[in-house]
Every structure is written in C-alpha cells, then in structure tokens.
C-alpha positions, 0 to 999 in steps of 0.5 A: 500500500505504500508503494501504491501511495508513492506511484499515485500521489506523485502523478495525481500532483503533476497531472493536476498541476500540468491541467491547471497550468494548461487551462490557465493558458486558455483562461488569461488569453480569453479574459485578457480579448474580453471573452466571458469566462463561465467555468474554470474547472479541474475534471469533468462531471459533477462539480464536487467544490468550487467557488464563484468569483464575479462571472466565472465558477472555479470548480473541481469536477468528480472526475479526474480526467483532464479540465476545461474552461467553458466560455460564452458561445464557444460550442458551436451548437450553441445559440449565438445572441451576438453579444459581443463577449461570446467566443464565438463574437470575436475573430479567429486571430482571437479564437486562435490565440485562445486556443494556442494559449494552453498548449504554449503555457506547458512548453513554457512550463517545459523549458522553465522547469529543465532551466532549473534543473540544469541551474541548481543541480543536473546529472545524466550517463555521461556516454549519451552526449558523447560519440557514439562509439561502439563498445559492445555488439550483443550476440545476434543482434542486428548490429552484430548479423552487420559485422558492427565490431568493438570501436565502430564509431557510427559517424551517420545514422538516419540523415544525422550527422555525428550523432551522440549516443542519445540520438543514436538510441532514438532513431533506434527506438523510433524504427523497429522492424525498419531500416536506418541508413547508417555509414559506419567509421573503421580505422580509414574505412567507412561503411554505409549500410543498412540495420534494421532494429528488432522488436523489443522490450513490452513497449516493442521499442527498436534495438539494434543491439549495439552499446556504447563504450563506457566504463565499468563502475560498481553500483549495488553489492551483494554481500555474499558474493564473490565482489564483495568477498574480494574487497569491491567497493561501491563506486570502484571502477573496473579497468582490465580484466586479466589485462585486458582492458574493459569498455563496458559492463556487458563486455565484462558479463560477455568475458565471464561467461567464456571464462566460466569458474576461472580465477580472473585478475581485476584491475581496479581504479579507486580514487588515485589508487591502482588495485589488482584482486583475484576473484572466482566468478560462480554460477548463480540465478539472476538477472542481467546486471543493469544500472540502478535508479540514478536521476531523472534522465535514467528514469526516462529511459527506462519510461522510453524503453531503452533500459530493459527490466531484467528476465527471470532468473537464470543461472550465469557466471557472475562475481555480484554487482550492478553496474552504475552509470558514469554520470556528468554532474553540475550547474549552469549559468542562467544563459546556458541553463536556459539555452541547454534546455531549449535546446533538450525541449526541441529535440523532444518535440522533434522525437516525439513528433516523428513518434506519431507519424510513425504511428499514423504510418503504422511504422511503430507499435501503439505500445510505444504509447505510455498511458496514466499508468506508466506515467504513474510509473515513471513519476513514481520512481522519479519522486523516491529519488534523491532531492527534488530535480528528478521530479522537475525533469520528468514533470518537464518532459510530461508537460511538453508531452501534453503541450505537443499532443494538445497541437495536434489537429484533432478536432476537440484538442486545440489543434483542432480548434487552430487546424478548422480555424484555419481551413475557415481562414481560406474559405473566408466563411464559417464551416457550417455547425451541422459539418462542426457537429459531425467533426466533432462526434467523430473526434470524441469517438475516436479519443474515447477509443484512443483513451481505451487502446492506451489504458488497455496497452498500460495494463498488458504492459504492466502484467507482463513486466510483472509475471515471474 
C-alpha cells in the first residue's frame, strides 16, 4: 500500500498541476480579448467544490480526467445572441490565440522547469552526449548479423550527422522492424549500410543491439558474493580484466561467461589508487546486471524503453554487482541553463513528433504509447529519488508531452480548434455547425477509443513486466 501511495500521489500532483497550468493558458488569453469566462474547472462531471468569483465558477469536477474552461458561445451548437463577449463574437486571430494559449503555457512550463534543473543541480550517463562509439555488439543482434565490431564509431545514422549516443538510441527506438541508413567509421574505412532494429522490450521499442563504450563502475553489492568477498567497493571502477582492458559492463558479463569458474585478475581504479584482486566468478540465478535508479534522465529511459527490466532468473557466471552509470554532474549559468534546455525541449518535440507519424504510418507499435499508468510509473520512481530535480525533469518532459499532443489537429484538442480555424481562414466563411457537429462526434469517438487502446496497452504492459 505504500508503494501504491508513492506511484499515485506523485502523478495525481503533476497531472493536476500540468491541467491547471494548461487551462490557465486558455483562461488569461480569453479574459485578457474580453471573452466571458463561465467555468474554470479541474475534471469533468459533477462539480464536487468550487467557488464563484464575479462571472466565472472555479470548480473541481468528480472526475479526474483532464479540465476545461467553458466560455460564452464557444460550442458551436450553441445559440449565438451576438453579444459581443461570446467566443464565438470575436475573430479567429482571437479564437486562435485562445486556443494556442494552453498548449504554449506547458512548453513554457517545459523549458522553465529543465532551466532549473540544469541551474541548481543536473546529472545524466555521461556516454549519451558523447560519440557514439561502439563498445559492445550483443550476440545476434542486428548490429552484430552487420559485422558492427568493438570501436565502430557510427559517424551517420538516419540523415544525422555525428550523432551522440542519445540520438543514436532514438532513431533506434523510433524504427523497429525498419531500416536506418547508417555509414559506419573503421580505422580509414567507412561503411554505409543498412540495420534494421528488432522488436523489443513490452513497449516493442527498436534495438539494434549495439552499446556504447563506457566504463565499468560498481553500483549495488551483494554481500555474499564473490565482489564483495574480494574487497569491491561501491563506486570502484573496473579497468582490465586479466589485462585486458574493459569498455563496458556487458563486455565484462560477455568475458565471464567464456571464462566460466576461472580465477580472473581485476584491475581496479579507486580514487588515485591502482588495485589488482583475484576473484572466482560462480554460477548463480539472476538477472542481467543493469544500472540502478540514478536521476531523472535514467528514469526516462527506462519510461522510453531503452533500459530493459531484467528476465527471470537464470543461472550465469557472475562475481555480484550492478553496474552504475558514469554520470556528468553540475550547474549552469542562467544563459546556458536556459539555452541547454531549449535546446533538450526541441529535440523532444522533434522525437516525439516523428513518434506519431510513425504511428499514423503504422511504422511503430501503439505500445510505444505510455498511458496514466506508466506515467504513474515513471513519476513514481522519479519522486523516491534523491532531492527534488528528478521530479522537475520528468514533470518537464510530461508537460511538453501534453503541450505537443494538445497541437495536434484533432478536432476537440486545440489543434483542432487552430487546424478548422484555419481551413475557415481560406474559405473566408464559417464551416457550417451541422459539418462542426459531425467533426466533432467523430473526434470524441475516436479519443474515447484512443483513451481505451492506451489504458488497455498500460495494463498488458504492466502484467507482463510483472509475471515471474
């Protein structure tokens, strides 16, 4: 029940708080051009409190589902008397800033909140902003079927130029069971060829089986395993393994696998001091060793599929511990916190509109989709971290992701609104009220069945990652 309470609490706050924000983009904007204001409400059906203040009911409605400000004449069913306050009264350069309003309010919001973060105190795996060279090839994968080897530097991947891993894992994410162009940098030689990422995780998100080359630093211990029993510390970074140097944590699992029971020889950085300990790897039951909960921006990643939860138990040569990510920590100025942040809500917006053209051209499964459930999830994890920035982060990303999906044109969602605004703006006449009422039917059926599919796809989901 307590677990319970830290996944709900959390996402009830951001989600009110996001819908509050949005309608009051909608709510100024109209007062600011003179409309009437009849509702500002937080849910819909029946009002449970509120209070009345001049012409406007503030109010909290039974049901928890998103918010609305109702304002004089703005159904177009309705009948119009002419007054000049109605919504409908005033011209579509009005009723589209109106619309606009809420949307930009949680952009805003977006950049605001990751201005912060990046001000007071941000961390993220320092590998996702680097080149992205290659330091791991998992067997079978589709990298591997290509040839890809340890130190491949993919210098283009889908028209991007020098991309950083994070970009690298997005097209991979976006394109499962679709071929990327890609042009591959070997010593003097390049490559151009094609990968085609695989299906995976519950969220059917793309992987081409390629990892990037990042050190080996111990995370979470077990103590009666052979690490702990060797004087492995938290923090410890494994340079070398019988010599042999060490690029990432999936390259030591590889080698201990071929090694079996053998005694290996670990060299160790701790701090300024140079280790070597001897340790017996032993056969026993678990999961792939992956990074713990660190921040915000890991959390992320697991809500976007490229962290997969481990598999049930099952019995591999291991020594015992979890690999922590290098992390960049640190603070910025004013000007570079708030440019950083443009810079992250842009490429945001880019990926996620490029994730629903996917959708739309069935190029992607709809369980890339998260719902109320996995937002519950990922703000869940986000609140029990340490300090207050990984909530800000994720609170930011939520928002863009609701400020974007508000500007699509689907009639009833503001971008709908913007879109028959501006098809009227071309015809220089009104869309007649018995076409509107049409449009608008259809678009609450197909939300009402989109709603459905998203929740249904949170609950599958949610099962699978769960079963033993």
């Amino acid at each position: 029940m307590t677990q319970l309470f830290f996944y709900i609490v959390p996402v009830a706050i951001i989600l009110g708080f996001m819908i509050l924000i949005h309608e009051f983009g909608h709510y100024a904007v109209a007062k600011l051009l003179g409309v009437r204001v009849e509702q500002f409400a937080i849910g819909f059906g029946k009002r449970l409190i509120g209070f009345r203040k001049g012409e406007t009911d503030y109010r909290i409605n039974a049901i928890p589902l998103g918010g609305y400000v109702k304002m004089s004449g703005e159904n177009p069913m309705d009948e119009r008397t002419g007054d000049p306050r109605e919504f409908m009264s005033h011209s579509r350069l009005d009723r589209f800033l109106i619309a606009i309003a809420g949307p930009t309010m949680n952009i805003l919001l977006a950049i605001f909140l990751l201005t912060v973060v990046y001000m007071v105190h941000y961390e993220y795996p320092a590998f996702m902003d680097k080149p992205a060279v290659v330091g791991f090839v998992e067997p079978d994968s589709p990298a591997a079927k290509l040839g890809i080897q340890h130190g491949d530097r993919i210098t283009q991947i889908d028209g991007v130029q020098n991309p950083t891993w994070m970009q690298v894992k997005s097209k991979d994410m976006l394109s499962p069971n679709q071929p990327l162009p890609v042009v591959i940098q070997r010593g003097s030689q390049t490559i151009q060829t094609q990968v085609v990422p695989e299906a995976v995780t519950v969220n059917e998100v793309g992987s081409s089986g390629w990892w990037p080359d990042e050190p080996v630093i111990v995370g979470d211990l077990e103590s009666d395993m052979p690490a702990a029993k060797a004087g492995i510390k938290a923090n410890d970074k494994i340079v070398a393994m019988d010599g042999e140097p060490v690029s990432s944590i999936k390259v030591m699992i590889d080698r201990l696998q071929k090694s079996k029971d053998k005694p290996v020889n670990f060299t160790i950085a701790r701090g300024t001091e140079t280790l070597n300990l001897t340790i017996q790897p032993v056969l026993a039951a678990a999961g792939h060793v992956t990074a713990p909960k660190n921040g915000w921006f890991p959390s992320l990643l697991r809500w976007l599929g490229f962290s997969k939860k481990p598999r049930p138990a099952e019995e591999h040569y291991r020594i015992g511990f979890t690999g922590s990510p290098e992390m960049k920590v640190g603070s910025l100025p004013f000007r570079e916190a708030l440019s950083r942040s443009w810079t992250e809500n842009k490429s945001n917006s880019v990926m996620l509109l490029d994730l629903v053209g996917k959708l739309v051209q069935g190029k992607i499964s709809p369980k890339t989709i998260s719902g109320p459930i996995g937002i519950a999830q990922v703000a869940g994890d986000a609140a029990q971290e340490k300090g207050w920035t990984p909530l800000f982060g994720i609170t930011a990303m939520i928002s863009l992701n609701l400020g974007i999906f508000n500007l699509l044109p689907i009639p009833i969602m503001d971008g709908g609104v913007i879109l028959l605004l501006f098809i009227e703006s071309l015809m220089r006449r009104d869309i007649s009220l018995r076409i509107k009422e049409r449009i608008y039917q259809a678009a609450f059926v197909f939300l009402v069945l989109f709603a459905a599919m998203v929740i249904f796809n949170d609950i599958t989901k949610t099962i699978a990652q769960n079963l033993p």
